[in-house]
N, C-alpha and C positions, 0 to 999 in steps of 0.2 A: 434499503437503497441509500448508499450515498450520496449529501448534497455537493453540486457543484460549487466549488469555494470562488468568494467574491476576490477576483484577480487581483482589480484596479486595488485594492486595498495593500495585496504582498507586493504589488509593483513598486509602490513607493518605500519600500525597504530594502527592494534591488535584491528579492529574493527570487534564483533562478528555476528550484522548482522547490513542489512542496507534497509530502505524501500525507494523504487522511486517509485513517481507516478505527475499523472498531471490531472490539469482539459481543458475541452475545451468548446465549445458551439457549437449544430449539427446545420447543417442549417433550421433545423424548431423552432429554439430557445430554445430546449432543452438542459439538460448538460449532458457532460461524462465525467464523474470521474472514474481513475484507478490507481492499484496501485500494485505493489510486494513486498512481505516480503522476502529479499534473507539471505540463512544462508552464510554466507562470507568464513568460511574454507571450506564446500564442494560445493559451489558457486550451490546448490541447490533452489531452489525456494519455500518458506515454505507455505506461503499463498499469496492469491492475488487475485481481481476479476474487474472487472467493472459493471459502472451503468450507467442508461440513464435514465434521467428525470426528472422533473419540478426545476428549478431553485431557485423555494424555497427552495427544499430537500438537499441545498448543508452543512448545520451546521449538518443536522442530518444525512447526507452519511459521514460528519466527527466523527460523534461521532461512528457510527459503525465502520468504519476504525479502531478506536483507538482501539474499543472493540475487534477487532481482530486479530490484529497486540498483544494487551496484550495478550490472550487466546494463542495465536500461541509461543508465547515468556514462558509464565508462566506455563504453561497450567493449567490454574485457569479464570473461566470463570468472567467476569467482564461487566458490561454496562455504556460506559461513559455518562453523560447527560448534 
């Protein structure tokens, strides 16, 4: 589980939002990758999900992250490849 990031702290940097996330490996050698798009002034959570699986899939669980994290931000749908 990801921790909720201390707002008041990115507020005084005038940062509008901010993504945390982490990868790991499950014990059957699988990956979990996750992540949150937090909007920083209403310390809201805009998007965000997790995944679980093959270790090959980790370039392309990054490129949908980015597509989503864009989309959420723009809202203009984009695919990065």
């Amino acid at each position: 589980m990801l921790t909720c990031p201390k707002f008041a702290d990115w507020r005084r940097t005038s940062t509008q939002a901010l993504v945390v996330g982490r990868i790991g490996r499950q014990p059957d050698g699988r990956i979990k990758v996750e992540f949150r798009l937090w909007d920083v002034s209403s310390g809201k959570q805009l998007t965000g999900w997790r995944y679980i699986g093959s270790p090959g899939d980790v370039s392309g669980v990054g490129h949908l992250i980015s597509g989503e994290i864009y989309q959420s931000i723009t809202n203009e749908k984009h695919t990065f490849e």
